[in-house]
C-alpha positions as CSV (number, residue, x, y, z in Angstrom):
1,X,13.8,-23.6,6.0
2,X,16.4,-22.6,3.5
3,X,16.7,-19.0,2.9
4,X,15.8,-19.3,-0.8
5,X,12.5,-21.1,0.1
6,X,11.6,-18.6,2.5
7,X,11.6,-15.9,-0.2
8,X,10.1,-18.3,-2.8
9,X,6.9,-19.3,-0.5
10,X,6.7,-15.3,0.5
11,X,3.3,-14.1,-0.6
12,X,0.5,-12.0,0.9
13,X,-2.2,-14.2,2.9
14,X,-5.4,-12.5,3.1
15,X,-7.6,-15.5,5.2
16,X,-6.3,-16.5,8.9
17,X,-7.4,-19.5,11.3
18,X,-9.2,-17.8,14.1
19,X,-8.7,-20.3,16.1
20,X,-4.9,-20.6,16.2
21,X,-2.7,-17.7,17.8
22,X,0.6,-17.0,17.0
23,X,2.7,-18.0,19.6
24,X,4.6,-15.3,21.7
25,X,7.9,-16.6,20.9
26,X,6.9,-16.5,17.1
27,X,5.5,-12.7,17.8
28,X,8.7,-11.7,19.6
29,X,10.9,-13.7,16.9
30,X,8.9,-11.3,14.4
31,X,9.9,-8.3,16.1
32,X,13.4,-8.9,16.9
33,X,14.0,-9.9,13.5
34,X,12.7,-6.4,12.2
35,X,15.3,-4.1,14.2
36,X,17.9,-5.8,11.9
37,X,16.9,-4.1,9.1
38,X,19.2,-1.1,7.7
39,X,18.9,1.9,8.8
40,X,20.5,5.1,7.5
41,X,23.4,6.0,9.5
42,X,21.6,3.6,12.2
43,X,19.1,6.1,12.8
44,X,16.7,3.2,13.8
45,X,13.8,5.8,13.0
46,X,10.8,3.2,13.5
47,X,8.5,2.2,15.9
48,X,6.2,-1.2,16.2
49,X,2.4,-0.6,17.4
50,X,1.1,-4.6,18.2
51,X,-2.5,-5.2,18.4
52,X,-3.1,-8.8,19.5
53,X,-6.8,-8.9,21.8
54,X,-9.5,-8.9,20.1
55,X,-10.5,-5.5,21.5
56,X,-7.3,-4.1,20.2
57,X,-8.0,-5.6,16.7
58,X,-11.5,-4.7,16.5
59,X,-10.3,-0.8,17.5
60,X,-8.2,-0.9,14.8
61,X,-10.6,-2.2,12.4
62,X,-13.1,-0.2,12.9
63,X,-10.5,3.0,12.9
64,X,-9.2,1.9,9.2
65,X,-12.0,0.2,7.5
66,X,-14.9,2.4,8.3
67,X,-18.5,1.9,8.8
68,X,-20.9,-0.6,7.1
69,X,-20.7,-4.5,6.3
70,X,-17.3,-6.0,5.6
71,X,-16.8,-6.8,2.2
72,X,-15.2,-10.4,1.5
73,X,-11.6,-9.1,1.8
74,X,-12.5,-7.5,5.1
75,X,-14.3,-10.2,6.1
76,X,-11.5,-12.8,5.9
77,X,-8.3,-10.0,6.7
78,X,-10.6,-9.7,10.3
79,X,-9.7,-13.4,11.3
80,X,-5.4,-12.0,11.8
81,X,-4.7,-13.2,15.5
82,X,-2.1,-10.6,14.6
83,X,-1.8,-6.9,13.6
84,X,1.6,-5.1,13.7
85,X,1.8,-1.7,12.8
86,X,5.5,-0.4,11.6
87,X,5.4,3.4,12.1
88,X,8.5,5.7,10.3
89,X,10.1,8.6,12.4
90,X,11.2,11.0,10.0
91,X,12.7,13.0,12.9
92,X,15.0,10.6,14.5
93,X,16.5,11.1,10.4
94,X,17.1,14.5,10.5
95,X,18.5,15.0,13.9
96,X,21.0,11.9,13.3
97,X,22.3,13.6,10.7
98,X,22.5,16.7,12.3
99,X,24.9,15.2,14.3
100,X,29.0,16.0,14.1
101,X,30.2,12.8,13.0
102,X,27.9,13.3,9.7
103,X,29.1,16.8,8.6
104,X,25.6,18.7,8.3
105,X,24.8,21.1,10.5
106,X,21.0,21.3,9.9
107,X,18.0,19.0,9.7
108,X,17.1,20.3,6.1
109,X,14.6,17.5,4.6
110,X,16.1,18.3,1.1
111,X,19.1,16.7,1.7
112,X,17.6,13.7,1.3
113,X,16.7,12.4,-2.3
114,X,14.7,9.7,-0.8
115,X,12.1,9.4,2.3
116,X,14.9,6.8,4.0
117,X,12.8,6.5,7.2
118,X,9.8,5.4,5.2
119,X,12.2,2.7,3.4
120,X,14.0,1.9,7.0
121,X,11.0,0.7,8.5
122,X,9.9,-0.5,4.7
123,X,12.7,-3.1,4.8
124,X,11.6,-3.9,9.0
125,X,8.6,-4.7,7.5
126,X,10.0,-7.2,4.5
127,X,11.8,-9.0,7.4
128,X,8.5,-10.1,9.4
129,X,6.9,-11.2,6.1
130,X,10.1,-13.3,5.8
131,X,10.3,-14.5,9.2
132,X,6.4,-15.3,9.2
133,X,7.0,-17.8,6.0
134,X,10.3,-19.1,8.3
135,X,8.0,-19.6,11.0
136,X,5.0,-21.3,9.0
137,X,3.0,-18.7,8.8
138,X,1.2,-16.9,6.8
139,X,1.3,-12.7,6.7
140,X,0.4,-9.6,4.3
141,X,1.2,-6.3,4.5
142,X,-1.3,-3.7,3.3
143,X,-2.0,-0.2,3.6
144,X,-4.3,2.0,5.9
145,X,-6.0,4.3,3.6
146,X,-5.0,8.0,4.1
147,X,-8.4,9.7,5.0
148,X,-8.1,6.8,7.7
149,X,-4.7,7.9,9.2
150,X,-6.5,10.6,11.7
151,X,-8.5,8.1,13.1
152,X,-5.9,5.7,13.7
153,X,-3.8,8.0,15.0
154,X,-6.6,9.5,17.6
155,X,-7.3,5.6,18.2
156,X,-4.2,4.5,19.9
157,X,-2.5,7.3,20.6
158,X,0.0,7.5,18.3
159,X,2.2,11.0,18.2
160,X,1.8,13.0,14.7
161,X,5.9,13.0,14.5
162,X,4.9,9.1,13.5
163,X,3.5,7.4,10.1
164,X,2.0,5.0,9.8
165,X,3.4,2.7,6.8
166,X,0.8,0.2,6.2
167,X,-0.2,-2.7,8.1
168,X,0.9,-6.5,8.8
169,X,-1.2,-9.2,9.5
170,X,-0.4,-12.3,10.7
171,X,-1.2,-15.6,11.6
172,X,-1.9,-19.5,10.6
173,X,-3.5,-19.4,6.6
174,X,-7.4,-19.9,6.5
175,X,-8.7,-22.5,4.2
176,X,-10.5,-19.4,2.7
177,X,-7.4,-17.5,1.5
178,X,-7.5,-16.7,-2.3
179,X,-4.4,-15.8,-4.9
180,X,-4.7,-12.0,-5.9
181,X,-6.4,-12.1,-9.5
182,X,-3.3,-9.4,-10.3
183,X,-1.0,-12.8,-9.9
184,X,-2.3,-13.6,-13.4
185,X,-0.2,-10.7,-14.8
186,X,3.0,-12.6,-14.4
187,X,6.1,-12.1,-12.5
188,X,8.6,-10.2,-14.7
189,X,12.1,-11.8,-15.6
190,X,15.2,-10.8,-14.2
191,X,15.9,-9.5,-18.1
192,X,12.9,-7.6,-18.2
193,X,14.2,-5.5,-15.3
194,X,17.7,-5.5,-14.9
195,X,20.0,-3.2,-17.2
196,X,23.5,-4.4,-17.2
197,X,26.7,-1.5,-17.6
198,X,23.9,0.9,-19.5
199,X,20.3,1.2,-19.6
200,X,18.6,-1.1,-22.4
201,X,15.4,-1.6,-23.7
């Protein structure tokens, strides 16, 4: 598929075909394709947690989305053959650049005007939900509420030094999937948000 179709066709699917796994060369394809992405001073401060059984998925369900029936989101997000978990390492930021070849001698957060490990693994994450439109497939990224994290966490073991980012799920598009109703606000132009040699309004 030509690149600019990829990122045209690139939307969040939110129903999956049970029925259909993604392949393991498509899985791998999706993770290799994500320790491209940019990292500051190649820190490479992420970390991949991939839930694929049914057990696995159903753990991390029930760890994120609580007790009580699915709603009609849940219900359909639950049919994923594919979860895929990018976790930042905030740590692996600091020490880099505590390093001689950057010139700092500390791992003082403040430095930094922006969390780059949370954008790092940010940008890992943008290149699975490109490759999964490459790779006919459909894939959304969404976010594990933060009263949830703990649980998570405890769940599968992950260390506290890691956080979580959000969530990707994967997989062949349901006949059930559904356009968000926030679609209908309209993608703003490329004049509406771009500012040219000096900030306009």
């Amino acid at each position: 598929m030509e690149f600019a179709d990829v990122v045209r066709r690139r939307r969040m699917v939110r129903d999956y075909d049970p029925d259909r796994p993604v392949p393991p060369e498509v899985r791998e394809r999706l993770l290799a394709h994500a320790i491209r992405a940019p990292s500051a001073g190649f820190s490479q401060g992420w970390a991949f947690l991939v839930l694929e059984s049914p057990e696995e998925r159903d753990r991390f369900w029930a760890a994120t989305a609580g007790d009580g029936a699915p709603d009609r989101w849940l219900s359909r997000m639950r049919r994923a053959p594919l979860l895929i978990v990018p976790l930042s390492h905030k740590a692996a930021y600091l020490d880099r650049y505590a390093e001689p070849d950057k010139g700092w001698s500390d791992r003082d957060e403040r430095r930094w005007p922006v969390p780059y490990w949370d954008i790092d693994t940010g940008m890992a994450a943008l290149l699975m939900l490109l490759t999964a439109v490459d790779e006919g497939l459909g894939a959304c990224f969404f976010g594990i509420p933060p009263d949830r994290t703990a649980g998570f966490r405890e769940e599968f073991g992950v260390p506290a030094e890691y956080r979580p980012i959000g969530c990707i799920s994967v997989g062949y598009e349901g006949k059930d999937d559904r356009r968000s109703p926030s679609l209908r606000r309209g993608r703003r132009s490329v004049a509406d948000v771009v500012h040219r040699g000096h900030w306009q309004v």
